[in-house]
C-alpha positions as CSV (number, residue, x, y, z in Angstrom):
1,X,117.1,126.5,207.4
2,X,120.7,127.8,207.9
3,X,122.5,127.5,211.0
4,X,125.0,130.0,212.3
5,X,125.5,130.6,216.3
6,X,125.9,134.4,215.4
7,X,124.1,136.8,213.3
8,X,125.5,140.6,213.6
9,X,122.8,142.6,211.8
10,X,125.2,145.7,210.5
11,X,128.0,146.6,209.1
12,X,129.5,149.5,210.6
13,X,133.1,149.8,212.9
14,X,131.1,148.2,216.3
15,X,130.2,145.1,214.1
16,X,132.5,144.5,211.7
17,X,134.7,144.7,215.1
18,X,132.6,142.1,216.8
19,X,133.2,139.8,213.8
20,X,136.6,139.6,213.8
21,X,136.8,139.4,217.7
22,X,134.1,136.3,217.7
23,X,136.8,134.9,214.9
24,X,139.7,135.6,216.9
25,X,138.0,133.7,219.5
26,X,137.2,130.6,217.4
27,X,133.0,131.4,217.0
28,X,131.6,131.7,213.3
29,X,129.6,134.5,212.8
30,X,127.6,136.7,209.7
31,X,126.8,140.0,209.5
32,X,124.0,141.3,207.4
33,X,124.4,144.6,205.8
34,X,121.5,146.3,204.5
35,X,123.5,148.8,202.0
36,X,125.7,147.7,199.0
37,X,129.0,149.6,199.8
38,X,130.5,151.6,202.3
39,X,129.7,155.6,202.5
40,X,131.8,157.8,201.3
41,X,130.9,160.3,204.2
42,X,133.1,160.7,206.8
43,X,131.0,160.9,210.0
44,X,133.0,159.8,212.9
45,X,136.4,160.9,212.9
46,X,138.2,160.2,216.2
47,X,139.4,156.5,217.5
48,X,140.2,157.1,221.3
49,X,143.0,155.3,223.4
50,X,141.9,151.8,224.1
51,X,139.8,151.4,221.2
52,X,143.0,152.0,218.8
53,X,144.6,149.4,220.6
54,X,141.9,146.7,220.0
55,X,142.1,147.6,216.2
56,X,145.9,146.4,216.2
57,X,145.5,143.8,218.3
58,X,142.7,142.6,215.2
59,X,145.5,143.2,212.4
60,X,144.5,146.7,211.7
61,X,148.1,148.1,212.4
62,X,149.2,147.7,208.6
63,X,146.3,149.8,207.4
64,X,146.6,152.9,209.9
65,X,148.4,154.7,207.2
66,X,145.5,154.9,205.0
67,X,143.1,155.3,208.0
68,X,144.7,158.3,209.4
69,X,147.3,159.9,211.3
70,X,148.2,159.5,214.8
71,X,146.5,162.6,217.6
72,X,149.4,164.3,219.9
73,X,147.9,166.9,221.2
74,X,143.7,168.1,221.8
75,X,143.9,172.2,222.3
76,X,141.1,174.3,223.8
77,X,140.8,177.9,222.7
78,X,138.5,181.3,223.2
79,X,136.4,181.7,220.2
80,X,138.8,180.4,217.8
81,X,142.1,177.4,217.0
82,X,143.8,181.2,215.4
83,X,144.5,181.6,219.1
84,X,147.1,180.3,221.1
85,X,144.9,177.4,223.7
86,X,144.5,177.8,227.4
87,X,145.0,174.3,227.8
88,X,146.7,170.8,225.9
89,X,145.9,167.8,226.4
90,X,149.4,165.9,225.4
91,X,149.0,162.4,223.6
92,X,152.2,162.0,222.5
93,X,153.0,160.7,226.1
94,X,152.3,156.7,227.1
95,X,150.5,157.8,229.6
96,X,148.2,154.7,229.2
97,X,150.7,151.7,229.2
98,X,149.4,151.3,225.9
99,X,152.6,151.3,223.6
100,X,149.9,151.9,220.7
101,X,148.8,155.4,219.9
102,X,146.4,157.5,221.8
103,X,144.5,158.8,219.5
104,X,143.9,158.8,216.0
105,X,141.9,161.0,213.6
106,X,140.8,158.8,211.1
107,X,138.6,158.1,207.8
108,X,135.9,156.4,208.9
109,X,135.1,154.9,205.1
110,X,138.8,154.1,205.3
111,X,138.4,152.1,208.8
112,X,135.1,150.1,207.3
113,X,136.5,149.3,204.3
114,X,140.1,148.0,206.4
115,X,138.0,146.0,208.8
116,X,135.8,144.5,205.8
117,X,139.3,143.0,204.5
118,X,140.1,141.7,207.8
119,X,136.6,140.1,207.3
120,X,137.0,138.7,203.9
121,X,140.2,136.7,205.5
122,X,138.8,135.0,208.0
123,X,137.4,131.9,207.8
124,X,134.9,132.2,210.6
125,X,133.2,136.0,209.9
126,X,131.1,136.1,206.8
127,X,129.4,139.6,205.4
128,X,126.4,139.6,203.4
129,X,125.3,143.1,201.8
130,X,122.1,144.1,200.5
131,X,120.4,142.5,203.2
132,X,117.3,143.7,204.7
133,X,116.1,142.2,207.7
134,X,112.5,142.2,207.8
135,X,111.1,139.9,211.0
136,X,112.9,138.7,214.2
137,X,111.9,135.8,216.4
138,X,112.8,134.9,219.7
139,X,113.5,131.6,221.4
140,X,114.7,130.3,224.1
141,X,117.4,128.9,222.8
142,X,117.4,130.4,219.2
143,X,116.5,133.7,217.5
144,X,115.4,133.4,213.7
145,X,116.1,136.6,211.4
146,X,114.3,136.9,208.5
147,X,115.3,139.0,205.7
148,X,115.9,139.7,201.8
149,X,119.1,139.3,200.2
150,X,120.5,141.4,197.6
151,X,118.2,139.7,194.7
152,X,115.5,140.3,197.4
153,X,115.3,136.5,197.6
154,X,113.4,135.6,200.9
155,X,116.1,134.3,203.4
156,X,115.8,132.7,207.0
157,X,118.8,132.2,209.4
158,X,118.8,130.8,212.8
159,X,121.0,132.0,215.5
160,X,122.1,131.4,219.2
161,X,122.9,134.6,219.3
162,X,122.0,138.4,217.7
163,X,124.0,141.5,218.0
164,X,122.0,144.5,216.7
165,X,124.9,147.0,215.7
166,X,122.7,148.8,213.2
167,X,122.9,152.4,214.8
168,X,120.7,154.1,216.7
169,X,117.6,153.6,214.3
170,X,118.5,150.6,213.3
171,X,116.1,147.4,212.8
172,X,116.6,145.0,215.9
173,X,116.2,148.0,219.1
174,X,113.3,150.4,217.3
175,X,111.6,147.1,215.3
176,X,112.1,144.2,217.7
177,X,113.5,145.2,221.4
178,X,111.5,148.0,221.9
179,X,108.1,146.2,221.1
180,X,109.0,142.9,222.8
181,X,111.6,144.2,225.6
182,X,110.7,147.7,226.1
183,X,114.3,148.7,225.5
184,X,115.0,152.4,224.8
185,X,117.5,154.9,224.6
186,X,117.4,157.1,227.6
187,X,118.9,159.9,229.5
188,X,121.5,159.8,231.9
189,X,123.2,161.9,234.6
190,X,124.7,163.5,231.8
191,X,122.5,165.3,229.6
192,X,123.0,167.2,226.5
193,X,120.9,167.9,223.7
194,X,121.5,170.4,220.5
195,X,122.5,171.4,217.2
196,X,125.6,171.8,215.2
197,X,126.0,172.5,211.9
198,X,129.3,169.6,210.6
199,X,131.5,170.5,207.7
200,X,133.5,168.4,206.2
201,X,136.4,169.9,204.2
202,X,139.0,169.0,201.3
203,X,141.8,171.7,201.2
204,X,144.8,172.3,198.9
205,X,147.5,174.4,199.5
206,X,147.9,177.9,197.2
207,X,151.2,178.1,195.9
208,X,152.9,180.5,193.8
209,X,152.0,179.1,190.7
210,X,148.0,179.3,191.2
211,X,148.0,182.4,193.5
212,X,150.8,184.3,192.6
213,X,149.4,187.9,194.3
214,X,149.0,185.6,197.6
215,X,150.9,188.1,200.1
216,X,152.9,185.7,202.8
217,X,154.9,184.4,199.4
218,X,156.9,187.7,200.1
219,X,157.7,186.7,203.3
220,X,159.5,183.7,201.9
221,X,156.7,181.1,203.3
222,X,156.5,177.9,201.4
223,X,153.1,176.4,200.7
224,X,153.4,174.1,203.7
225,X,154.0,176.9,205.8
226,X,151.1,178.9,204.9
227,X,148.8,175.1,205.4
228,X,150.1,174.3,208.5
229,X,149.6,177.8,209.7
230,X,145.9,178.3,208.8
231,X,145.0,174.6,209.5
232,X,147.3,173.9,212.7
233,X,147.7,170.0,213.6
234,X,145.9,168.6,216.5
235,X,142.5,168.6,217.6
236,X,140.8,172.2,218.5
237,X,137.7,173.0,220.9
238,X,137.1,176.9,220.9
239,X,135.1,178.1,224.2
240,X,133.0,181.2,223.6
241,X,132.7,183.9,223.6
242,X,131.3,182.6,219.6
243,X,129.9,179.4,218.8
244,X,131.7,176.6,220.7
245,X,133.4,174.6,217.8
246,X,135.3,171.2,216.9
247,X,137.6,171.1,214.6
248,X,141.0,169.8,213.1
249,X,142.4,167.4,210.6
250,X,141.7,163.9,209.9
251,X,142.6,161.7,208.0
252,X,146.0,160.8,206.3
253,X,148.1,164.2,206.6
254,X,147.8,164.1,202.7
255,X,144.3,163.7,202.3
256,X,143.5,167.4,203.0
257,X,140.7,166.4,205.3
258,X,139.5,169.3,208.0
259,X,136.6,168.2,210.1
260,X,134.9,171.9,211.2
261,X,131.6,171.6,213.3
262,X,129.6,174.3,215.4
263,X,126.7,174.5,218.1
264,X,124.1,176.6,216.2
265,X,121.6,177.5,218.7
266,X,117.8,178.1,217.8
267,X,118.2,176.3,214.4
268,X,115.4,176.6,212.0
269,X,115.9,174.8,208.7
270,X,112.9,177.2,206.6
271,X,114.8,180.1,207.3
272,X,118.6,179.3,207.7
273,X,121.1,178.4,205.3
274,X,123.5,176.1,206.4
275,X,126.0,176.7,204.3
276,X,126.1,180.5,203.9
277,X,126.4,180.5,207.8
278,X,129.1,177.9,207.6
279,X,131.5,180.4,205.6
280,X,130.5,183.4,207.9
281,X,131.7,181.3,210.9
282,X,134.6,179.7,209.4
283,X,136.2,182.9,207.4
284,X,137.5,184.8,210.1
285,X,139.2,181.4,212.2
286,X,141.1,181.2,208.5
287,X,142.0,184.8,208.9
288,X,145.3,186.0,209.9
289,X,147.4,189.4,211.0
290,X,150.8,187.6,211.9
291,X,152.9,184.2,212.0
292,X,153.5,181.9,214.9
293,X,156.2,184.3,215.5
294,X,153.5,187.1,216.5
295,X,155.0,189.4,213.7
296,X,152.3,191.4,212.1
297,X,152.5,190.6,208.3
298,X,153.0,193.9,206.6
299,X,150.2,193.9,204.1
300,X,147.9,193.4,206.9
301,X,145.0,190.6,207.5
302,X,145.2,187.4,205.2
303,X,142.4,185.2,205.0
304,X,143.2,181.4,203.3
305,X,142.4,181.3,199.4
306,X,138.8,180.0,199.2
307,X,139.0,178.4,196.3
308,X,141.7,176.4,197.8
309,X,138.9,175.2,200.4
310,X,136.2,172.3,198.9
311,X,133.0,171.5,200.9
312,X,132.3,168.0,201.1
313,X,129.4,168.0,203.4
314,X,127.8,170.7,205.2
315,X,124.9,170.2,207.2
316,X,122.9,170.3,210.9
317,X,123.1,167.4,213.4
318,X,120.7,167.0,216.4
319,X,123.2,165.0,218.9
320,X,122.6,164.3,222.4
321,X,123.7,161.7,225.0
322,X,121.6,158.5,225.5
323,X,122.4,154.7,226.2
324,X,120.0,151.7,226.6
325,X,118.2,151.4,229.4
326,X,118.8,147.1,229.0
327,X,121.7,146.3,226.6
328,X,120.5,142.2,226.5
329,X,117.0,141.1,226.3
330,X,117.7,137.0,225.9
331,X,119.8,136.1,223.8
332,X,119.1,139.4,221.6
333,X,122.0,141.7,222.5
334,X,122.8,145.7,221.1
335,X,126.2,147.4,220.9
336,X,127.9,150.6,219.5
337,X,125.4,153.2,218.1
338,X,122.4,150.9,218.8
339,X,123.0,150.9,222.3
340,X,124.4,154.5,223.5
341,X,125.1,158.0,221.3
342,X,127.5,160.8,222.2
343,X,128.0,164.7,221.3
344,X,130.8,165.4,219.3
345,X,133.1,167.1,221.9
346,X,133.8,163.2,224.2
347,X,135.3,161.6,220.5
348,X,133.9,158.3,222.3
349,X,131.4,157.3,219.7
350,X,133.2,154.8,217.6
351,X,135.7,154.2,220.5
352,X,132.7,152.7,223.0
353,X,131.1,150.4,220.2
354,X,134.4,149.3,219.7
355,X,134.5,148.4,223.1
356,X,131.2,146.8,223.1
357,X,132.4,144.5,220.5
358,X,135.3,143.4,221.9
359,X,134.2,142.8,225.3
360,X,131.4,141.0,224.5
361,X,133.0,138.6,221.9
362,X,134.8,136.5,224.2
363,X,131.9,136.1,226.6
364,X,129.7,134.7,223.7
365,X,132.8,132.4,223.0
366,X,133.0,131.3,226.7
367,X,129.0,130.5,226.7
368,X,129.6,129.0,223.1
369,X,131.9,126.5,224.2
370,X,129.2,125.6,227.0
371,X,126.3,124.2,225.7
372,X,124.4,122.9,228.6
373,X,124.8,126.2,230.4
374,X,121.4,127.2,232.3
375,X,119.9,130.5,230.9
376,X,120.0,132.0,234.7
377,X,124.1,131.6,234.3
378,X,123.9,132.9,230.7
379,X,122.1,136.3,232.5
380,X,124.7,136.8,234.9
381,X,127.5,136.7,232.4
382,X,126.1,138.6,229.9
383,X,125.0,141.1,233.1
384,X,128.4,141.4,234.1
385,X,129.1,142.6,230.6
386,X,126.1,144.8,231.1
387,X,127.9,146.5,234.5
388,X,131.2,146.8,232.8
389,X,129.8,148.8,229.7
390,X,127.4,150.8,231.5
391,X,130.8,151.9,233.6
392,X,133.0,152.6,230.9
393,X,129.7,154.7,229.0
394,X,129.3,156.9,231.9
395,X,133.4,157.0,232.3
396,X,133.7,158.0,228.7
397,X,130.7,160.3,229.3
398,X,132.5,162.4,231.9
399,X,135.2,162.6,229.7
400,X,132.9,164.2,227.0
401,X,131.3,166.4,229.8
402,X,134.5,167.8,230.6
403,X,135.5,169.0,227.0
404,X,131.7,169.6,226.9
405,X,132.5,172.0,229.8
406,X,135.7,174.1,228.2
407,X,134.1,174.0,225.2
408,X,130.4,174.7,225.5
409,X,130.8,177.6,228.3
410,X,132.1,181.2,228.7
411,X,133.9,181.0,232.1
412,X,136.8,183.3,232.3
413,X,137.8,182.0,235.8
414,X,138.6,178.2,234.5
415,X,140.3,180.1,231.3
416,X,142.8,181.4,234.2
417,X,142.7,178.4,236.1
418,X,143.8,176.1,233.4
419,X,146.6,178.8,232.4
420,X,148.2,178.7,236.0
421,X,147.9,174.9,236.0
422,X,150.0,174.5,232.6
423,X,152.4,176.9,233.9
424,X,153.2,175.2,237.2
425,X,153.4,171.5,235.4
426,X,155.5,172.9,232.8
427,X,157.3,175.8,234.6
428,X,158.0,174.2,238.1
429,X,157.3,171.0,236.6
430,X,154.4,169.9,239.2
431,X,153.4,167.1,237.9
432,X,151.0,165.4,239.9
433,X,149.1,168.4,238.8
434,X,148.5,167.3,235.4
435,X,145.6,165.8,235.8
436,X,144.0,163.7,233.0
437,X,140.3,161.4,234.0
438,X,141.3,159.3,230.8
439,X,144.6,157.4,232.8
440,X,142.3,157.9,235.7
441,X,139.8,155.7,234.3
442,X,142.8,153.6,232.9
443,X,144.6,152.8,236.4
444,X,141.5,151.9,237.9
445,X,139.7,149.7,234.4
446,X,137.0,148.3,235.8
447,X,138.2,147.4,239.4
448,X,135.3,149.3,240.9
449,X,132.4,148.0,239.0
450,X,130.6,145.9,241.1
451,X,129.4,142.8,239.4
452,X,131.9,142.3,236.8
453,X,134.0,139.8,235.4
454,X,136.8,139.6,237.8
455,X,137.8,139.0,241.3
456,X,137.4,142.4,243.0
457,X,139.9,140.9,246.1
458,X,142.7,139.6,243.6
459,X,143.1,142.7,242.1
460,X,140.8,141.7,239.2
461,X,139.2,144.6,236.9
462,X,142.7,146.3,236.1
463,X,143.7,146.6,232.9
464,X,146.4,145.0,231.4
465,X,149.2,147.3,230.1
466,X,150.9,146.9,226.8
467,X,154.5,146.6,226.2
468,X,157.0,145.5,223.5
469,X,158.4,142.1,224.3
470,X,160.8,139.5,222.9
471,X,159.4,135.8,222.6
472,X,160.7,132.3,221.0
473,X,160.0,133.3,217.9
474,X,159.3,137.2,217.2
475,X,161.5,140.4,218.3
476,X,159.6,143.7,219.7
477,X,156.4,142.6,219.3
478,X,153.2,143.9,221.3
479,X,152.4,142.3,224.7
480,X,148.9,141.6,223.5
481,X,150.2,138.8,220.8
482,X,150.0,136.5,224.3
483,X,146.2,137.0,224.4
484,X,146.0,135.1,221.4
485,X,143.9,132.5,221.0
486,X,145.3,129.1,221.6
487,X,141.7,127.4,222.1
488,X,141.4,128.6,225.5
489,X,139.7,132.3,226.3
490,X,141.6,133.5,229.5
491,X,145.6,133.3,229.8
492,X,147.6,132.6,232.6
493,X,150.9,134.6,232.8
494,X,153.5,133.9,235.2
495,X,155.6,136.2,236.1
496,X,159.1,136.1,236.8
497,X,160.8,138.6,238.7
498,X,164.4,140.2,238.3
499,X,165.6,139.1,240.9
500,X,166.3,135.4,242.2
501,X,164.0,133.0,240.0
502,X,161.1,131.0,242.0
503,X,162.0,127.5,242.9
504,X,158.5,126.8,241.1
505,X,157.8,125.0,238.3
506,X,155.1,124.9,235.5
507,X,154.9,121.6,236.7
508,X,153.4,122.5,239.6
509,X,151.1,125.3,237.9
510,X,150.0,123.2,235.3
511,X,149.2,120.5,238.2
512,X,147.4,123.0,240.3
513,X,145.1,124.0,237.2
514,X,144.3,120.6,236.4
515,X,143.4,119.8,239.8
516,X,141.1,122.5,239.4
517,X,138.5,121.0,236.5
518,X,138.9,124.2,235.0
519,X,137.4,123.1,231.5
520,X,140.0,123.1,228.8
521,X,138.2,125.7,226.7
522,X,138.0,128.4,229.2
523,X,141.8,128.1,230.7
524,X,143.8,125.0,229.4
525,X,148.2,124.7,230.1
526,X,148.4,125.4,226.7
527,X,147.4,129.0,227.7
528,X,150.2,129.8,230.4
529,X,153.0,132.3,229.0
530,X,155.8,133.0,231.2
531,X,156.7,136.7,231.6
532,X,160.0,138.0,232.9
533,X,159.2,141.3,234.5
534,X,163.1,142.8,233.5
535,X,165.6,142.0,231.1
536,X,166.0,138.2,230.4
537,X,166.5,135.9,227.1
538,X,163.0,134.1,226.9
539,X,164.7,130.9,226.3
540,X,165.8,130.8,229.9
541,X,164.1,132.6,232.4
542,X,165.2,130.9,235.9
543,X,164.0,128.2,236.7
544,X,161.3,128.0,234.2
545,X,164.3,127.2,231.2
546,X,162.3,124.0,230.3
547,X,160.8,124.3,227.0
548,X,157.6,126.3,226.8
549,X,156.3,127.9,223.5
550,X,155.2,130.9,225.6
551,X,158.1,132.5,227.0
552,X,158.5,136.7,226.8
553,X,160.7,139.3,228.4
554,X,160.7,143.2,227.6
555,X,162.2,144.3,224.4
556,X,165.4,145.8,225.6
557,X,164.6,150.1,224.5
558,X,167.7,150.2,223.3
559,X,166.4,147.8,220.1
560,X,163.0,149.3,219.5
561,X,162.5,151.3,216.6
562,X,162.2,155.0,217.5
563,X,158.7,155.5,216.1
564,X,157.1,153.2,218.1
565,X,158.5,154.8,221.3
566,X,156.4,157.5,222.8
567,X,157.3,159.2,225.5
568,X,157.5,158.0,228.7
569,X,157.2,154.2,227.6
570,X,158.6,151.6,230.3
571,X,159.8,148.3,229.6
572,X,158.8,147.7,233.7
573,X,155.0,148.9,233.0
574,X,153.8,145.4,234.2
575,X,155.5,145.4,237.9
576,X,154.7,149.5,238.0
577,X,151.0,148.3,237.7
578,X,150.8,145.3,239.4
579,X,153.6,145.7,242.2
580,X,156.7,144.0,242.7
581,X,155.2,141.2,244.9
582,X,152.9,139.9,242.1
583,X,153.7,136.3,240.3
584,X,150.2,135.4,238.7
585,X,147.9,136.8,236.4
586,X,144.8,135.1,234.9
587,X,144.0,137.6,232.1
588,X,141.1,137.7,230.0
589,X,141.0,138.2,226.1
590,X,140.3,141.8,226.0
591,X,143.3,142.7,228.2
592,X,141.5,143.3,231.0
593,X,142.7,141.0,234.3
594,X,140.5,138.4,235.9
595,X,143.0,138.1,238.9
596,X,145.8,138.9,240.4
597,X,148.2,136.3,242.7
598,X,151.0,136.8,244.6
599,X,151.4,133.0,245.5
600,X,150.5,129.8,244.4
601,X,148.1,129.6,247.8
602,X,146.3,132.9,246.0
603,X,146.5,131.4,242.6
604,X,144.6,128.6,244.1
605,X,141.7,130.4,245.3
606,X,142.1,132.5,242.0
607,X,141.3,129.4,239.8
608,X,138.2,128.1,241.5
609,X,136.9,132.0,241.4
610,X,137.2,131.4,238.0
611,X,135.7,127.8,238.0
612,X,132.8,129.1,240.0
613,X,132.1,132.4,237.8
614,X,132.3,130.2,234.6
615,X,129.6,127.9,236.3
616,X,127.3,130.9,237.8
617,X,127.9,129.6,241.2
618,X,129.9,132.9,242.4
């Protein structure tokens, strides 16, 4: 029988993500894929903040290009994206701490088939296609999957651990946790329930050539123009009155992709056409009577060639909200569509099974590396995750219910509300006015979850931010690269003010975390990276100018490449978030903080927190 100590059963973003983030953590893992290749249809088409960041820290950064195109602005409009918005949500600002982008509108097929390279690299994440599981079995310390390969051979593999990512009908919650576990989907505070009809669209411009009675040629508008103007970049929502509607771009700009979807009350499949009602919604949004300049165009209305417009896919979709009402049940354990669904107006979908994965991966690493932990400590760890992803659901739920709001209801009053709060941020520049629940959720991470991961009193929960920093060895690279793996899961960053350097020495850190017992695997010296909080050469930072392979200070902004500079990016995000005072940070792999020290008295206490949590005695 074949060995593995995790089987993924599916293929999609959430576990091809949990692969590569068990890999990155030093855990060999397979997934099993019933289908032979990757869809060609498009279904999810927004990666949201955090998530995008957990893709480049997993080497996806090279193929973002091919993926899609980076989000810098999400536009709600009355009954249709030909009208100017009543309110922007901007993106193009690092308003997260993130460095990476915000938001972007991707391929899906594009981001599978990316991820499934990343997979064929790795020595440590194996996928199998064609694979049909047909049995499950639980034990207490094992769970056996049977299933047919892709000569529909018989095959058995034995697990420590299972992660269902199979979607929301998939194999191991409807045939194996729901009979055994009584695990379900389920409401929550949130509800929402009906059905759009989802278009996906190819588009090409007209140009002179192919439509040469076209009438905006006259007007000297090149075929860009006219695009652009028709199918304007960003992300649109359009509030009634009409049908509440998604829409926008995705993709690579040169793709020609146009995601178009639209709440069709009352649907009845015998006698409506989807289709046919697809064009009648979607012809007059594609209708124009003047430029962006507000000029009417003399010849009157112009509606975008049809021809130049190619359905891919054009059908209704039943979604609602529901997540798991138990994400573990032993060592059986569900993530991304398998354990939660989302309507179309949060863009969280893909973006929270990303999550999943990633947060999850370096706990099964941590329990991994301890084989004689007791099942009761196993629970508690793997309930912590529980706490922390039932938070950040609901969190990315209330982001959804808000565009759910401004896009699902006719209220004239918030139309006029949200017009008089753009024009004091942007007229009187009130700032603390521009409101946003996403760097909300961001500042706080998961500092108010009780039961998590982390030292509530030592600041723990936070989440790290992101900058570009100079090391040893690389120039302007991401702030992440330090939560590497160097055979240790958390990292311990000291951090070295501007000011006077401390008198003290890794020496004494790497003293004080010995005498701690702290087992190697979970935090080792080998794991500390010292962090100058302003502008410093890494090779000597104070007193700590002994040699040290992990030694980083913040890319001066003046040396950064232009591109990778958003708006409001700060080389000092790490003091702005943790305060000026702060000297320690034990940080775990998926850039969240454990704790937070301001002394090596603190930092004391901070370590045997973390002895104590690893052992399931806090």
């Amino acid at each position: 029988m074949e060995t593995v100590p995790v089987a993924i059963v599916g293929a999609g973003p959430a576990g091809l993500v949990v692969g590569l983030s068990l890999a990155q953590n030093g855990v060999r893992s397979v997934i099993l894929e019933k289908e032979l290749e990757v869809g060609d249809d498009p279904r999810g088409v927004y990666l949201a903040a955090d998530a995008v960041r957990i893709l480049y820290s997993l080497g996806l950064g090279k193929y973002m290009s091919t993926i899609g195109h980076e989000l810098y602005e999400v536009q709600f409009h009355q009954s249709s994206f030909a009208r100017p918005p009543f309110h922007t949500i901007d993106l193009a600002h690092d308003k997260l701490a993130q460095a990476a982008p915000n938001g972007i509108l991707q391929i899906q097929p594009e981001l599978e088939k990316a991820l499934r390279k990343e997979v064929e690299q790795s020595s440590l994440c194996e996928l199998r296609i064609g694979c049909d599981v047909q049995l499950l079995e639980q034990q207490e310390e094992s769970v056996s999957v049977y299933y047919k390969d892709s000569t529909r051979s018989s095959k058995q593999l034995q697990a420590r651990w299972l992660i269902g990512a199979d979607g929301k009908r998939g194999v191991v919650r409807k045939m194996f946790l729901e009979k055994v576990a009584d695990i379900r989907q389920v409401e929550t505070a949130y509800r929402y329930e009906g059905t759009w009809v989802a278009a996906n669209l190819k588009l090409r411009a007209p140009t002179p050539g192919t439509h040469p009675d076209f009438p905006l040629w006259k007007l000297g508008m090149t075929p860009l123009e006219v695009y652009d103007l028709f199918w304007p970049k960003g992300w649109h929502f359009c509030a009634p009155p009409g049908k509440p509607t998604a829409s926008g771009r995705f993709g690579p700009y040169e793709s020609g992709y146009w995601r178009h979807e639209y709440r069709q009350d009352g649907w009845d499949p015998k006698t409506m056409d989807a289709e046919k009602m697809f064009w009648e919604h979607l012809i007059p949004m594609v209708t124009r009577t003047s430029g962006r300049d507000n000029i009417p165009f003399p010849s009157g209305a112009v509606t975008f060639p049809r021809d130049c417009i190619d359905i891919v896919r054009c059908r209704p979709f039943t979604f609602s909200h529901k997540v798991v009402n138990r994400w573990f049940s032993g060592r059986t354990i569900l993530i991304g569509d398998a354990a939660h669904v989302f309507p179309p107006f949060g863009g969280q979908g893909i973006a929270s099974g990303v999550r999943d994965a990633h947060q999850l991966a370096w706990r099964i690493a941590l329990m991994d590396g301890m084989p004689n932990l007791k099942a009761p400590v196993r629970e508690r760890l793997l309930e912590s995750w529980a706490c922390e992803r039932t938070k950040s659901v609901a969190a990315a739920a209330t982001i959804t219910w808000i565009n759910g709001l401004l896009a699902n209801t006719y209220l004239p009053p918030l139309v006029w509300a949200f017009w008089l709060l753009h024009w004091l941020v942007n007229t009187l520049s009130l700032k603390f006015l521009d409101y946003d629940p996403q760097i909300t959720q961001e500042q706080l991470g998961f500092s108010n979850v009780s039961g998590g991961t982390f030292l509530s009193r030592y600041r723990g929960g936070l989440k790290l931010p992101q900058i570009y920093i100079d090391t040893l060895f690389e120039k302007q690279t991401p702030s992440d690269a330090l939560l590497a793996s160097d055979k240790s899961i958390f990292k311990l960053f000291i951090l070295v003010p501007e000011d006077p350097a401390p008198a003290t020495k890794v020496g004494d850190i790497e003293a004080l975390l010995a005498a701690s017992e702290i087992p190697k695997h979970v935090l080792s010296s080998a794991s500390i990276s010292i962090v100058s909080l302003g502008l410093a050469r890494p090779d000597s930072l104070g007193h700590y100018s002994e040699t040290h392979k992990h030694k980083a200070a913040p890319s001066p902004l003046s040396q950064i490449s232009p591109r990778l500079v958003r708006k409001g990016y700060s080389i000092h995000a790490f003091k702005e978030r943790f305060g000026p005072r702060a000297r320690f940070i034990i940080a775990r792999p998926d850039s969240y903080v454990f704790a937070v020290a301001n002394n090596l008295q603190e930092l004391r206490y901070c370590l045997d927190g973390l002895k104590k949590t690893c052992e399931g005695t806090r």
